[in-house]
Biotite code that builds the C-alpha atoms (Angstrom):
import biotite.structure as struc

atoms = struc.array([
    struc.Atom([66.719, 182.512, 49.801], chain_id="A", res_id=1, res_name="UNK", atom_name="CA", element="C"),
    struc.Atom([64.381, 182.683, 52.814], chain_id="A", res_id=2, res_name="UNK", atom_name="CA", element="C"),
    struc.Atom([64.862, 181.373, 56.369], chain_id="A", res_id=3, res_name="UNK", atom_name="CA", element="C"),
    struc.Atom([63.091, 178.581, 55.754], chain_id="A", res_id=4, res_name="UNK", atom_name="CA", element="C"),
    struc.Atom([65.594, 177.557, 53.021], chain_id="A", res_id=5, res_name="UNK", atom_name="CA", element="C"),
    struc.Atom([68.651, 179.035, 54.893], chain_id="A", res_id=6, res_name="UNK", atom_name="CA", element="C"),
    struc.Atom([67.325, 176.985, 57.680], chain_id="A", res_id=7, res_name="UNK", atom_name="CA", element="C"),
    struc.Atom([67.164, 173.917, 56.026], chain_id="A", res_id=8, res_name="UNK", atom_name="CA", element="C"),
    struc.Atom([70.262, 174.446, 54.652], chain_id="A", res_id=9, res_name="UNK", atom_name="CA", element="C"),
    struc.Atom([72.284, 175.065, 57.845], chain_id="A", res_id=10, res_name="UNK", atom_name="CA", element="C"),
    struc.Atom([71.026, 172.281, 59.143], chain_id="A", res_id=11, res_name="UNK", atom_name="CA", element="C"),
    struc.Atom([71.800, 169.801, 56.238], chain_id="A", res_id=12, res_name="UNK", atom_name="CA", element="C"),
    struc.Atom([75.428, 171.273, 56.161], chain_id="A", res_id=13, res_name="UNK", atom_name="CA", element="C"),
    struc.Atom([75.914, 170.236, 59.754], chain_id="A", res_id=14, res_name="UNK", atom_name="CA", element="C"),
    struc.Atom([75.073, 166.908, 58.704], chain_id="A", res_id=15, res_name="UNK", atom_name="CA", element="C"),
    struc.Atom([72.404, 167.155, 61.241], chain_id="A", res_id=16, res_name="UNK", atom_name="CA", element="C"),
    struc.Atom([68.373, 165.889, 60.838], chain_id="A", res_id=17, res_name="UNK", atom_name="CA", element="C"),
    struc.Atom([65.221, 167.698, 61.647], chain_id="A", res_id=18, res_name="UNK", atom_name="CA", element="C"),
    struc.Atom([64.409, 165.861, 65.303], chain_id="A", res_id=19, res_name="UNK", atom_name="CA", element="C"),
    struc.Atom([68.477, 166.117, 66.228], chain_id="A", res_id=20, res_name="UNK", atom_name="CA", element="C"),
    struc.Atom([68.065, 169.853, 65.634], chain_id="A", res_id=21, res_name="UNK", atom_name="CA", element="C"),
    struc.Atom([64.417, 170.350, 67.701], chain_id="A", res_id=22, res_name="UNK", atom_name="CA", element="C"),
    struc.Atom([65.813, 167.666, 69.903], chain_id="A", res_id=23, res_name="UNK", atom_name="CA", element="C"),
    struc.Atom([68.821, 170.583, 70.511], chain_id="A", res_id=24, res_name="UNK", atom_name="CA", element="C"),
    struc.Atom([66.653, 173.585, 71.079], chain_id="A", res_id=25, res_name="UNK", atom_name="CA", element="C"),
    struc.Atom([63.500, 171.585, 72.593], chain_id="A", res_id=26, res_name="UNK", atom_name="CA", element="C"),
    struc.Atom([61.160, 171.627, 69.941], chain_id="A", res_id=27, res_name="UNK", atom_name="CA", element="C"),
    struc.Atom([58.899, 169.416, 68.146], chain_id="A", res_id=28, res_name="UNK", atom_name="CA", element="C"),
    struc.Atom([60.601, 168.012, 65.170], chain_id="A", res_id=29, res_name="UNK", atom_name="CA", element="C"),
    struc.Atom([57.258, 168.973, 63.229], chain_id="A", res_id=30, res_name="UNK", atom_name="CA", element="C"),
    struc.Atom([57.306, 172.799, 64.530], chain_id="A", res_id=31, res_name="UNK", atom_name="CA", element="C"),
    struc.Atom([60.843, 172.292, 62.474], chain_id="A", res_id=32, res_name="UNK", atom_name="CA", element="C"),
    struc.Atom([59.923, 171.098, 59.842], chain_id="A", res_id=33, res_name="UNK", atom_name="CA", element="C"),
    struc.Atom([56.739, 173.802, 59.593], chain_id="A", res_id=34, res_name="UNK", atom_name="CA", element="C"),
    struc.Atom([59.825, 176.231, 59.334], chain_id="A", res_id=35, res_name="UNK", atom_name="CA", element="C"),
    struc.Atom([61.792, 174.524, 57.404], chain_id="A", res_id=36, res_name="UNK", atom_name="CA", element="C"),
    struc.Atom([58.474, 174.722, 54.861], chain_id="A", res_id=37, res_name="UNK", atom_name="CA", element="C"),
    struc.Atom([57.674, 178.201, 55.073], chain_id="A", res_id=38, res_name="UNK", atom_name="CA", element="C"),
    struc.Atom([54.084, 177.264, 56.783], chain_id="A", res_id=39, res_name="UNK", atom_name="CA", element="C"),
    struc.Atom([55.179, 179.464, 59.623], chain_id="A", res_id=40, res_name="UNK", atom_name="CA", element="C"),
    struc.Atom([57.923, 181.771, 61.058], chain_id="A", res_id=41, res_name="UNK", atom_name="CA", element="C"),
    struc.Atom([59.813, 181.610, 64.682], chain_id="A", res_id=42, res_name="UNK", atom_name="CA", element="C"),
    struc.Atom([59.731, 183.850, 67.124], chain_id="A", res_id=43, res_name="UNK", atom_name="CA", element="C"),
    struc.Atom([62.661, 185.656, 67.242], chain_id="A", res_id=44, res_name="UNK", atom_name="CA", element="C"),
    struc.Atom([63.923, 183.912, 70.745], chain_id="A", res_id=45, res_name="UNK", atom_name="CA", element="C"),
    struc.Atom([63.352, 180.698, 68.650], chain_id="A", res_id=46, res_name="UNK", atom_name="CA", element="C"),
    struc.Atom([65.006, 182.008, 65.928], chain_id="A", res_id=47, res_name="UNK", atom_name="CA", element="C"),
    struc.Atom([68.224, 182.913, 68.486], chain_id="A", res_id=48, res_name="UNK", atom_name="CA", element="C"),
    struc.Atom([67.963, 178.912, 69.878], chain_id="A", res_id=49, res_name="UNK", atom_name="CA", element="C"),
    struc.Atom([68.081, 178.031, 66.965], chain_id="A", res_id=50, res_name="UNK", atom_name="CA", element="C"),
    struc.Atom([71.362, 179.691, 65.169], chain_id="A", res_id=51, res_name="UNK", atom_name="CA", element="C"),
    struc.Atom([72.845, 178.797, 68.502], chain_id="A", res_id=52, res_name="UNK", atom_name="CA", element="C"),
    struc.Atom([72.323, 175.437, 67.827], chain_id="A", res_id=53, res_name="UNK", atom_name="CA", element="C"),
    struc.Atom([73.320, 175.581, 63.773], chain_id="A", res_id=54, res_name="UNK", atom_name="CA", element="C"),
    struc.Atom([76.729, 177.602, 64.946], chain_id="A", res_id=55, res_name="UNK", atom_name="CA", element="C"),
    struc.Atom([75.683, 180.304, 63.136], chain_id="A", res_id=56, res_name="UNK", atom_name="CA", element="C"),
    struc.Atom([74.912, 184.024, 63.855], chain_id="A", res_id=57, res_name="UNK", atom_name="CA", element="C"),
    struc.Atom([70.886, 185.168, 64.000], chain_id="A", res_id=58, res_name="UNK", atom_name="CA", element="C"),
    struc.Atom([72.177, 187.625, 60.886], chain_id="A", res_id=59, res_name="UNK", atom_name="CA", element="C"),
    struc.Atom([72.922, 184.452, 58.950], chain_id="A", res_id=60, res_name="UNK", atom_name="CA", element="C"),
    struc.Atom([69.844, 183.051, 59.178], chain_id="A", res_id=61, res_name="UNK", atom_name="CA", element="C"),
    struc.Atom([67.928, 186.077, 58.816], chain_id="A", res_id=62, res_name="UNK", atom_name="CA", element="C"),
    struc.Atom([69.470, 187.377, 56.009], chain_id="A", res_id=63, res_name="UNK", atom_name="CA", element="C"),
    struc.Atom([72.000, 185.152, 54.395], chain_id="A", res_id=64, res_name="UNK", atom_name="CA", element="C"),
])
């Protein structure tokens, strides 16, 4: 499983949509969803926002 699909998934299990998430950490809901696809990966202080806002640890969603 990749970020994107760990991302995706985190997100669905915190019953949560794509724009509540970007609304969270302040990003477009379509730069979401581009890394929710796989188009394109976060930075790493992107990456950080998000866990954060998931509840998870940057580990997590790195690696599973």
């Amino acid at each position: 499983m990749g970020l994107d699909q760990r991302l995706r998934y985190y997100r669905r299990a915190r019953g949560m949509s794509q724009r509540e998430l970007a609304a969270l950490v302040k990003m477009a809901p379509e730069q979401l969803n581009r890394y929710e696809k796989g188009h394109i990966q976060p930075t790493l202080s992107t990456t950080l926002r998000l866990a954060r806002a998931l509840g998870v640890s940057v580990g997590k969603l790195l690696e599973g």
